[in-house]
Short mmCIF file of the C-alpha atoms (twelve columns), coordinates in Angstrom:
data_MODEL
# 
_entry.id   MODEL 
# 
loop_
_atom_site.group_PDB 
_atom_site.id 
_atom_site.type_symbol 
_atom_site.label_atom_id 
_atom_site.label_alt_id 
_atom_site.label_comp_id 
_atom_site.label_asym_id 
_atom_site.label_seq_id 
_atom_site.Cartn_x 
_atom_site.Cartn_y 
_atom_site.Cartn_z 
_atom_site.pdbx_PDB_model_num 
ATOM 1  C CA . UNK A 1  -1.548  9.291  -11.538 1 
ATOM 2  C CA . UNK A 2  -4.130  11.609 -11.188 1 
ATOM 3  C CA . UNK A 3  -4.755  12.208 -6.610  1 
ATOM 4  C CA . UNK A 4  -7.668  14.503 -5.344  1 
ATOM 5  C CA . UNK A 5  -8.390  15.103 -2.016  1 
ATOM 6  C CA . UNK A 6  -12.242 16.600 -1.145  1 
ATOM 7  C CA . UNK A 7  -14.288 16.335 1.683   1 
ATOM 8  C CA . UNK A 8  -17.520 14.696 1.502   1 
ATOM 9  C CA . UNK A 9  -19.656 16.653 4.386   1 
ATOM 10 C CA . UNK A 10 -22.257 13.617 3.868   1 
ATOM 11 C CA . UNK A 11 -20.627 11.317 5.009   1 
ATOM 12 C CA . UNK A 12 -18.638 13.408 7.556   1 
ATOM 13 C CA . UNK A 13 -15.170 12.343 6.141   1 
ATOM 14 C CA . UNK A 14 -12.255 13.475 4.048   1 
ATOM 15 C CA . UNK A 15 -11.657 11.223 0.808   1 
ATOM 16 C CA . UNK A 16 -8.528  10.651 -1.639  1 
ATOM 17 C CA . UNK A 17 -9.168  9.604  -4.727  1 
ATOM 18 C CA . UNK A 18 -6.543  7.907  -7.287  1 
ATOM 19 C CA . UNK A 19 -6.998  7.962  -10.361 1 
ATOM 20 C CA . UNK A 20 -10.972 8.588  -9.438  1 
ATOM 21 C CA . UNK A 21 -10.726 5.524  -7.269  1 
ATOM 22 C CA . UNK A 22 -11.587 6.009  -3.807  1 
ATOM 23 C CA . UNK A 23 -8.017  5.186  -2.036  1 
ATOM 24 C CA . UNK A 24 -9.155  6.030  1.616   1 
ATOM 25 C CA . UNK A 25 -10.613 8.332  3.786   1 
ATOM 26 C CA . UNK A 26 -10.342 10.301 7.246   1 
ATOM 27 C CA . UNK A 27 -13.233 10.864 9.145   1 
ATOM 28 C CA . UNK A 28 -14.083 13.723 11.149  1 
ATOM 29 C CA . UNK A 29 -16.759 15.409 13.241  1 
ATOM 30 C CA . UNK A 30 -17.192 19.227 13.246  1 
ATOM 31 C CA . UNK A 31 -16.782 21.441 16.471  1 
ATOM 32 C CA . UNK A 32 -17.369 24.852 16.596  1 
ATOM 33 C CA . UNK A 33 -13.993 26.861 15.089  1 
ATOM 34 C CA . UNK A 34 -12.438 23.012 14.776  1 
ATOM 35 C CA . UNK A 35 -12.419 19.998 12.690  1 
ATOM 36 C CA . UNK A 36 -12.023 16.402 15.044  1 
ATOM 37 C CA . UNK A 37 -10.338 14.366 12.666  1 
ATOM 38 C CA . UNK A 38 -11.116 10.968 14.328  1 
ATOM 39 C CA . UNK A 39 -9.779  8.148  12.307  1 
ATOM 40 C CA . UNK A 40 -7.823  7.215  9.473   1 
ATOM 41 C CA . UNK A 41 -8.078  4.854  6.503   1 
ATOM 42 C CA . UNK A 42 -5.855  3.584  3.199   1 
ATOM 43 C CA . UNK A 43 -6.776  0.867  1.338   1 
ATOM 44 C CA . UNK A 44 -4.264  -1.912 1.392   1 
ATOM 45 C CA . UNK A 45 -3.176  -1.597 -2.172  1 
ATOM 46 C CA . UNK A 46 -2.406  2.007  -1.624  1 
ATOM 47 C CA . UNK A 47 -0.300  1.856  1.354   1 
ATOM 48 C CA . UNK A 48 3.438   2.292  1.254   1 
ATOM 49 C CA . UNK A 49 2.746   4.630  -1.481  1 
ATOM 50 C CA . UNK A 50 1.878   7.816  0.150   1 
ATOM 51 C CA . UNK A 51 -1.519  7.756  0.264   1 
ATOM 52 C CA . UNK A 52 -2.134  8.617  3.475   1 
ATOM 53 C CA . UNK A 53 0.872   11.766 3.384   1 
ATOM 54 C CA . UNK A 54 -0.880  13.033 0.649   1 
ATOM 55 C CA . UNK A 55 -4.684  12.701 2.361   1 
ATOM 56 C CA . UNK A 56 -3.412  14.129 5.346   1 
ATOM 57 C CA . UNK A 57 -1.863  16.800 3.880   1 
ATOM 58 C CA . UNK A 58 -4.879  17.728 1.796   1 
ATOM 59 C CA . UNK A 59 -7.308  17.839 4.450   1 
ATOM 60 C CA . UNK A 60 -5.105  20.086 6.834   1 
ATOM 61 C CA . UNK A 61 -4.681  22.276 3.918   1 
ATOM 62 C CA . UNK A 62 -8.537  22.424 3.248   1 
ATOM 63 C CA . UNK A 63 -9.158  22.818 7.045   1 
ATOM 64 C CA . UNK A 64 -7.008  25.660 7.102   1 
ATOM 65 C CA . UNK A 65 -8.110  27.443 4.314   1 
ATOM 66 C CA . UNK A 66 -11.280 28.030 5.820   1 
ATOM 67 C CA . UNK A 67 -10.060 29.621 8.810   1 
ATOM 68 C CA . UNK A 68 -10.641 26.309 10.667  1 
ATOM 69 C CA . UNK A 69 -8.519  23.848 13.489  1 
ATOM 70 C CA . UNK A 70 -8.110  20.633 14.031  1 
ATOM 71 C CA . UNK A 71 -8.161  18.117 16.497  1 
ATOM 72 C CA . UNK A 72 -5.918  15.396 15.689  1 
ATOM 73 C CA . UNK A 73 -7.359  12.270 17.585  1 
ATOM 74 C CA . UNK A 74 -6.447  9.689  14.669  1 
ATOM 75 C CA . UNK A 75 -2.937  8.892  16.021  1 
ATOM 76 C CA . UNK A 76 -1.828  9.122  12.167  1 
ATOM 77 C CA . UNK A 77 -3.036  12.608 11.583  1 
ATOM 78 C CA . UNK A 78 -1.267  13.626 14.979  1 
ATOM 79 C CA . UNK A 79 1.984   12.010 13.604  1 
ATOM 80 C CA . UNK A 80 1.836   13.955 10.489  1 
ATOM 81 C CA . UNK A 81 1.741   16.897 11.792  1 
ATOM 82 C CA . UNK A 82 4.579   16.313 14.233  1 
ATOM 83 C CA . UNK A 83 6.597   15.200 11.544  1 
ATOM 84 C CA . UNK A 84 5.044   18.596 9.344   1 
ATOM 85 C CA . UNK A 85 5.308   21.831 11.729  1 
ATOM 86 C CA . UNK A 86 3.833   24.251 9.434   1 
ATOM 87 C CA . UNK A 87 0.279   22.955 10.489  1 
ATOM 88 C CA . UNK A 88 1.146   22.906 14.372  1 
ATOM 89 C CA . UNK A 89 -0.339  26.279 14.894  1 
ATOM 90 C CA . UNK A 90 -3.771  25.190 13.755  1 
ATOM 91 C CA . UNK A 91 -4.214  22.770 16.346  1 
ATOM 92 C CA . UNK A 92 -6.536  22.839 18.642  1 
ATOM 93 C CA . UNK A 93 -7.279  20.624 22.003  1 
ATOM 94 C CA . UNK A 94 -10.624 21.018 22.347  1 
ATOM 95 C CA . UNK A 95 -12.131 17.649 21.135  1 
ATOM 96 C CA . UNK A 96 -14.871 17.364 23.229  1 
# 
């Protein structure tokens, strides 16, 4: 199984892809210094299967490789990063 997180500016979201399949997505709107993630989505077939671990994970990663925060709105994204504490310090509460 072949998973690839990348963000897709265009259409102002992050995407996984399985197995070049588009398996969900997490969209996001961009703040000065911070990335709003807004909302999360895994197809139903992928679900259970961690999916959405493995998008989250990749777009915190991307977000903090370029020096970036994140607002985590989508209650999933927030969860995630409770339950991961290594990306704690890179958030940010200014959403607005």
């Amino acid at each position: 199984m072949t998973i690839l997180v990348t963000d897709n500016p265009a259409r102002s979201r992050f995407e996984i892809l399985i197995d070049d399949g588009l398996a969900g997505f997490a969209s996001y709107r961009v703040r000065p210094g911070a990335v709003v993630v807004t909302h999360t989505e895994i197809d139903p077939s992928y679900r259970g299967q961690g999916a959405g671990d493995a998008l989250a994970r990749g777009l915190l990663e991307q977000i903090r490789d370029r020096g970036e925060q994140v607002v985590p709105q989508c209650p999933f994204i927030a969860a995630f990063i409770e339950r991961h504490p290594e990306f704690a310090a890179m958030v940010s509460g200014t959403g607005d």
